[in-house]
Z-matrix of the N, CA and C atoms (Angstrom, degrees):
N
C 1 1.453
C 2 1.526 1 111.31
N 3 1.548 2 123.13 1 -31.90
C 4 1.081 3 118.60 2 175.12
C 5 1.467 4 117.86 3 -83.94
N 6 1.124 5 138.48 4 4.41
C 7 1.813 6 145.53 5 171.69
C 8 2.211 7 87.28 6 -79.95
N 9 1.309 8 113.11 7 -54.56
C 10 1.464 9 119.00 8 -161.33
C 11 1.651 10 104.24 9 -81.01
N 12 1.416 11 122.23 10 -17.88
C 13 1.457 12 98.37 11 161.47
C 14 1.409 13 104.31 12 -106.71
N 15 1.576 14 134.14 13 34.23
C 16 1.328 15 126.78 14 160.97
C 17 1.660 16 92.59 15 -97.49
N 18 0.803 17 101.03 16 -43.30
C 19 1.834 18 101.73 17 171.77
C 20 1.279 19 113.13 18 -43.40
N 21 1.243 20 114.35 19 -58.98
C 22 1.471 21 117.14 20 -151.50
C 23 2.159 22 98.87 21 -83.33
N 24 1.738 23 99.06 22 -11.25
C 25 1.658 24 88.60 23 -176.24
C 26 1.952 25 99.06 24 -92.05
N 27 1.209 26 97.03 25 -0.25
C 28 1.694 27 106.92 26 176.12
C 29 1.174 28 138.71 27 -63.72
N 30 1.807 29 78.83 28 -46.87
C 31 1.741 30 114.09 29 172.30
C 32 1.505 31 114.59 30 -82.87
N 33 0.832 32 96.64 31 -21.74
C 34 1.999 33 108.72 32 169.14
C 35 1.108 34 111.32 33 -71.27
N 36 1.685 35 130.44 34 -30.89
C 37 1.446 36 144.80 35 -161.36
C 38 1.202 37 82.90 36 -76.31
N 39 1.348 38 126.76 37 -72.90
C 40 1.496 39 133.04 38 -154.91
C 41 1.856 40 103.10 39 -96.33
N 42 0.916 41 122.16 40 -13.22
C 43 1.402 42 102.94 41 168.97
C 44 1.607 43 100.37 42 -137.47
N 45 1.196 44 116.59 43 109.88
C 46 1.647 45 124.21 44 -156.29
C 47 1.900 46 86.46 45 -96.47
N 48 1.756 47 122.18 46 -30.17
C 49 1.587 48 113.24 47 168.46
C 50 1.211 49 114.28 48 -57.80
N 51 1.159 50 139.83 49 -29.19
C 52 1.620 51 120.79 50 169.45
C 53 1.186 52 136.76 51 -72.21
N 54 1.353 53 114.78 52 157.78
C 55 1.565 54 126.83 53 -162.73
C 56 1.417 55 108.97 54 -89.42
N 57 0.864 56 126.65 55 101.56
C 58 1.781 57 124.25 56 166.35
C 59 1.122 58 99.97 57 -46.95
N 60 1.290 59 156.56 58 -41.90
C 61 1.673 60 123.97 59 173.66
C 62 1.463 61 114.26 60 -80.55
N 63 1.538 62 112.23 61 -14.80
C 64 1.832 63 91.48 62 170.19
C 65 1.414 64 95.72 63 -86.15
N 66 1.139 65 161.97 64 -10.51
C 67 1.554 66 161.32 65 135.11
C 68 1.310 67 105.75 66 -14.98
N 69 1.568 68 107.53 67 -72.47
C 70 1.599 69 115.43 68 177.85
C 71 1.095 70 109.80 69 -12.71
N 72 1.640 71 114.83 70 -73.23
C 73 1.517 72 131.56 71 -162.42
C 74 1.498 73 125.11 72 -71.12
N 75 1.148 74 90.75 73 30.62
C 76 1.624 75 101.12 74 176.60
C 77 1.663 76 113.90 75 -150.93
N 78 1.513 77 103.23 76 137.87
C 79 1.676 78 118.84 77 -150.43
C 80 1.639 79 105.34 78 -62.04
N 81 1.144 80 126.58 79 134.17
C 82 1.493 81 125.36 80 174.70
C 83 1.708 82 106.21 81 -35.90
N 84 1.403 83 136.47 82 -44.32
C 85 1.119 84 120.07 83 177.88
C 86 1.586 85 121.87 84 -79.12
N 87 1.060 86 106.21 85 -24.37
C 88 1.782 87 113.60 86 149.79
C 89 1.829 88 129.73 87 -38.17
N 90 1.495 89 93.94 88 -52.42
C 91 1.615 90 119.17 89 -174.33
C 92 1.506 91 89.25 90 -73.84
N 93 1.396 92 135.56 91 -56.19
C 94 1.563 93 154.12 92 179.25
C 95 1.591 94 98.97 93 -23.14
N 96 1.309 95 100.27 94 -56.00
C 97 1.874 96 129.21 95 -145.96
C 98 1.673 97 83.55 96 -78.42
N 99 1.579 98 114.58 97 -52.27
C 100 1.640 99 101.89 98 -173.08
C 101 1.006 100 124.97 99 -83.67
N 102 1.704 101 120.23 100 -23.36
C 103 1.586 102 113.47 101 -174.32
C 104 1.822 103 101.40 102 -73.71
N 105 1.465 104 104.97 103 -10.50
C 106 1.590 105 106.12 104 -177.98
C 107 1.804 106 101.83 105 -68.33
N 108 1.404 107 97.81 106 -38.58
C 109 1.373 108 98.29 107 -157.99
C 110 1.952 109 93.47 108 -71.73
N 111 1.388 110 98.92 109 -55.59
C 112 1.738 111 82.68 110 -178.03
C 113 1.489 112 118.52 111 -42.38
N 114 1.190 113 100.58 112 -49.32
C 115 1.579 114 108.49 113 -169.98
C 116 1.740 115 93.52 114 -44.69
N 117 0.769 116 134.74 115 -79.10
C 118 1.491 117 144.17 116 174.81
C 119 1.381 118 116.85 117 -7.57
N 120 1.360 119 93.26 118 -79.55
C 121 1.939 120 106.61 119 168.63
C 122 1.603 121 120.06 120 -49.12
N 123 1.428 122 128.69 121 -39.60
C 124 0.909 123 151.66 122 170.75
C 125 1.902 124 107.45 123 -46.53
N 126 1.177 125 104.47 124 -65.43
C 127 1.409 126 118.82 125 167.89
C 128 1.534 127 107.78 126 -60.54
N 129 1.102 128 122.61 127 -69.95
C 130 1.532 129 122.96 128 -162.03
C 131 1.637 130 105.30 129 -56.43
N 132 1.694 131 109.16 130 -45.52
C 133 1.710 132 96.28 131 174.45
C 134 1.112 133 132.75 132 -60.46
N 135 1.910 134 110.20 133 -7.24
C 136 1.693 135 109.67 134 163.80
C 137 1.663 136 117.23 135 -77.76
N 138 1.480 137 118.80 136 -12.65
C 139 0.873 138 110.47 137 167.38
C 140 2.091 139 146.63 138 -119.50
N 141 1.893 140 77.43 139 8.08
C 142 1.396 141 87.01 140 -177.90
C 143 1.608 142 105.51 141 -107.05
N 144 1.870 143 113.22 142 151.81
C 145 1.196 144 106.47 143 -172.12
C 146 1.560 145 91.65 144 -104.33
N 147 1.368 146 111.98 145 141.94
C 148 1.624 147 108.43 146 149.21
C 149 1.576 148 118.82 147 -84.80
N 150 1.204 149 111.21 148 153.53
C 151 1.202 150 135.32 149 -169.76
C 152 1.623 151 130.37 150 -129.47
N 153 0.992 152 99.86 151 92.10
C 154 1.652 153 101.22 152 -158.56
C 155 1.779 154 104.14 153 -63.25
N 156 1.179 155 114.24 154 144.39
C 157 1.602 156 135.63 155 165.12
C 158 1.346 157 112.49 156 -47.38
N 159 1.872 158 98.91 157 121.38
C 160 1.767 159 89.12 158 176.55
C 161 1.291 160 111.96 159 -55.64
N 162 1.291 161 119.03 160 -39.57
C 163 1.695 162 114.02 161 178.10
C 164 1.464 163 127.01 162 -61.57
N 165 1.331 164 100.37 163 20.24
C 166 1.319 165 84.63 164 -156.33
C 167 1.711 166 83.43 165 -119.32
N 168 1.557 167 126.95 166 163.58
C 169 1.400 168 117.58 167 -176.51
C 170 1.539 169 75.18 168 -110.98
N 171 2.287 170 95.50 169 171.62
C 172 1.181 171 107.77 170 -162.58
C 173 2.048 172 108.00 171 -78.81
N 174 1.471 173 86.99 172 -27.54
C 175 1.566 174 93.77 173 -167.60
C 176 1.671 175 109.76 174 -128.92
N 177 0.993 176 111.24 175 144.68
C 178 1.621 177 116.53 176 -159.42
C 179 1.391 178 96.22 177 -124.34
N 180 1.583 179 110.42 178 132.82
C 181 1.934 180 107.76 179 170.93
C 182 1.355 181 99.67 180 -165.01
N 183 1.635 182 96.04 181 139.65
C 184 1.563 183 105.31 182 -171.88
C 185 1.634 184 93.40 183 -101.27
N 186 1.004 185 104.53 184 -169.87
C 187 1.748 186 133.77 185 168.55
C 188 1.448 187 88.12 186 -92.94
N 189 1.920 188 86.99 187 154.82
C 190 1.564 189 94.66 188 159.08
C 191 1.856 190 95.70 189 -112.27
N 192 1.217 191 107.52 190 -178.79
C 193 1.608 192 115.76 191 -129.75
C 194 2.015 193 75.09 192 -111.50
């Protein structure tokens, strides 16, 4: 139990929107599988640039109705 709430205070580090009791409900190698995945994304968005579409304009605005 203590490996799965070091997990779950990990996943809080990097994703502060989740619920520690919907955390609960999911198997320590589950929690394993996502703090990998944040960890991942976390890293890669320091190094990837987005690049907006020539087609695409910079700023988008509707009417209101």
């Amino acid at each position: 139990m203590q490996e799965k709430n070091a997990l779950i205070a990990e996943i809080l580090e990097l994703n502060p929107s989740a619920e520690h009791g919907w955390l609960e409900m999911f198997a320590s190698e589950d929690l394993a599988h996502y703090l990998e995945h944040l960890q991942f994304a976390q890293e890669n968005a320091r190094n990837v640039r987005w690049t907006r579409r020539d087609d695409l304009a910079p700023i988008a605005m509707r009417e209101c109705a």
